[in-house]
C-alpha positions in Angstrom: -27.3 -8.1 -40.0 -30.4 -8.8 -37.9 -31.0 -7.1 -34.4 -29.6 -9.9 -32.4 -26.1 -9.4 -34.4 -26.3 -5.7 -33.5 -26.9 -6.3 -29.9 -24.4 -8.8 -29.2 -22.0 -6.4 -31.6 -23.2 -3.1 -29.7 -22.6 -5.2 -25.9 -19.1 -5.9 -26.9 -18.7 -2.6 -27.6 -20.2 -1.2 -24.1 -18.3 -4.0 -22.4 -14.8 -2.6 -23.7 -14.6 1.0 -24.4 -14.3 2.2 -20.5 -11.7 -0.5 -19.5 -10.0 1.2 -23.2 -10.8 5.0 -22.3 -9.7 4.5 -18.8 -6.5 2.4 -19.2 -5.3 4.8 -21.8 -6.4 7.6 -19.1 -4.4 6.6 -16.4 -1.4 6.2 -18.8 -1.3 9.2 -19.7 -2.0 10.4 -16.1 1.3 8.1 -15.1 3.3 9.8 -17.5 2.3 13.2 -16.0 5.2 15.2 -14.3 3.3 16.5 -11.5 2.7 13.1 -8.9 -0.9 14.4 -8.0 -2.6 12.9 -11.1 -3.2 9.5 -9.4 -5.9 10.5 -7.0 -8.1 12.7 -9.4 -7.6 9.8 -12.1 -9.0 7.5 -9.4 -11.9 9.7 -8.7 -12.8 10.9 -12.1 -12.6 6.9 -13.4 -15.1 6.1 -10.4 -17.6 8.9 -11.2 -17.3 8.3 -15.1 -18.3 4.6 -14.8 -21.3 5.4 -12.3 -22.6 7.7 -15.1 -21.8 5.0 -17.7 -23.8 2.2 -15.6 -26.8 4.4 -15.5 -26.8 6.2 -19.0 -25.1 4.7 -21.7 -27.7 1.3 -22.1 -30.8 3.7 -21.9 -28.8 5.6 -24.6 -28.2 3.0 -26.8 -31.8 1.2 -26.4 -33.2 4.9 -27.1 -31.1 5.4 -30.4 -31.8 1.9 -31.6 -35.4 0.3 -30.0 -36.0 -3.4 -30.4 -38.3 -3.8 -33.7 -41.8 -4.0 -32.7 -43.4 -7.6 -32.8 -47.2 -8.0 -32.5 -46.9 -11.0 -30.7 -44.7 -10.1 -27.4 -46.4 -6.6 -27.4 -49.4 -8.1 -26.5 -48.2 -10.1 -23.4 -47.9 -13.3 -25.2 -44.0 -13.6 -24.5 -41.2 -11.8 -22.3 -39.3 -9.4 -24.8 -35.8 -8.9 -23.7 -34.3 -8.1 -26.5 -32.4 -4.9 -26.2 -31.1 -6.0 -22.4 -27.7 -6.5 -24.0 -27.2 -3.3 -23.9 -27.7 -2.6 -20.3 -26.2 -5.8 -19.2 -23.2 -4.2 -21.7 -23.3 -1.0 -20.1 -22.9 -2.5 -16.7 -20.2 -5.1 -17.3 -18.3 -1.9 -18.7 -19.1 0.1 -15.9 -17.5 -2.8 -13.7 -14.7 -3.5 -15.9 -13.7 0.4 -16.1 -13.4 0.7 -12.5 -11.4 -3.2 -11.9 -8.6 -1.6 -15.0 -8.7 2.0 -13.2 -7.4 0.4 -9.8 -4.8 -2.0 -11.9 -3.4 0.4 -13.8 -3.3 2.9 -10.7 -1.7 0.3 -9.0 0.9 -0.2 -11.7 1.3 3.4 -11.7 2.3 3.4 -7.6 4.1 0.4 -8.0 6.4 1.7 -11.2 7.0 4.8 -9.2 8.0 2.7 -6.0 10.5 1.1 -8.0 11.8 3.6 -9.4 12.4 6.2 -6.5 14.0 2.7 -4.6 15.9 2.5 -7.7 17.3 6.1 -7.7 17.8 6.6 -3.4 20.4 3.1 -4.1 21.7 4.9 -7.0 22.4 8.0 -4.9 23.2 6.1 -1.9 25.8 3.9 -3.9 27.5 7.1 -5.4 27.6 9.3 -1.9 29.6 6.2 -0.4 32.0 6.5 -3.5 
């Protein structure tokens, strides 16, 4: 496994984990008793995937630094190898926040449904 492998492998990873850690967030938030999760899922997701954008490419290019080449050192050629990490980082960041807002939109939508469900319910059984 060259470095190209490992960058494309190591951008798929950036790309997916946030939209993973924050779906599986806001489940678990939804499933929470107390209705007031929503909100401070919403923010916390936001704030998470700011400080994803900016950190976790300049992480990654820090733990694992492109192999030094004589030639683009020297100005001969643009090096941009490692960029796959940022651009991962970013289309993470992105991603995190576009599943946050569906899955909190699920969430409010499931509830919606539900308390309809139970006022007919309720409604249905006072007239009976």
């Amino acid at each position: 496994m060259d470095y190209n492998d490992f960058e494309f492998a190591a951008f798929c990873v950036l790309s997916i984990v946030p939209v993973l850690v924050l779906v599986t967030a806001g489940i678990i938030a939804h499933h929470k008793p107390a209705r007031g999760w929503m909100p401070g899922y919403l923010i916390i997701g936001f704030l998470a995937c700011i400080l994803y954008a900016a950190f976790a490419g300049t992480l990654a290019l820090q733990l694992v630094p492109p192999p030094y080449v004589a030639g683009l050192s020297e100005g001969r050629g643009l090096d941009l190898r490692g960029m796959g990490f940022l651009l991962g980082a970013w289309i993470g960041a992105i991603a995190g926040v576009a599943g946050a807002l569906l899955t909190a939109a699920g969430s409010v939508t499931t509830w919606r449904f539900k308390h309809r469900r139970e006022a007919r319910l309720r409604v249905v059984h006072l007239r009976s």
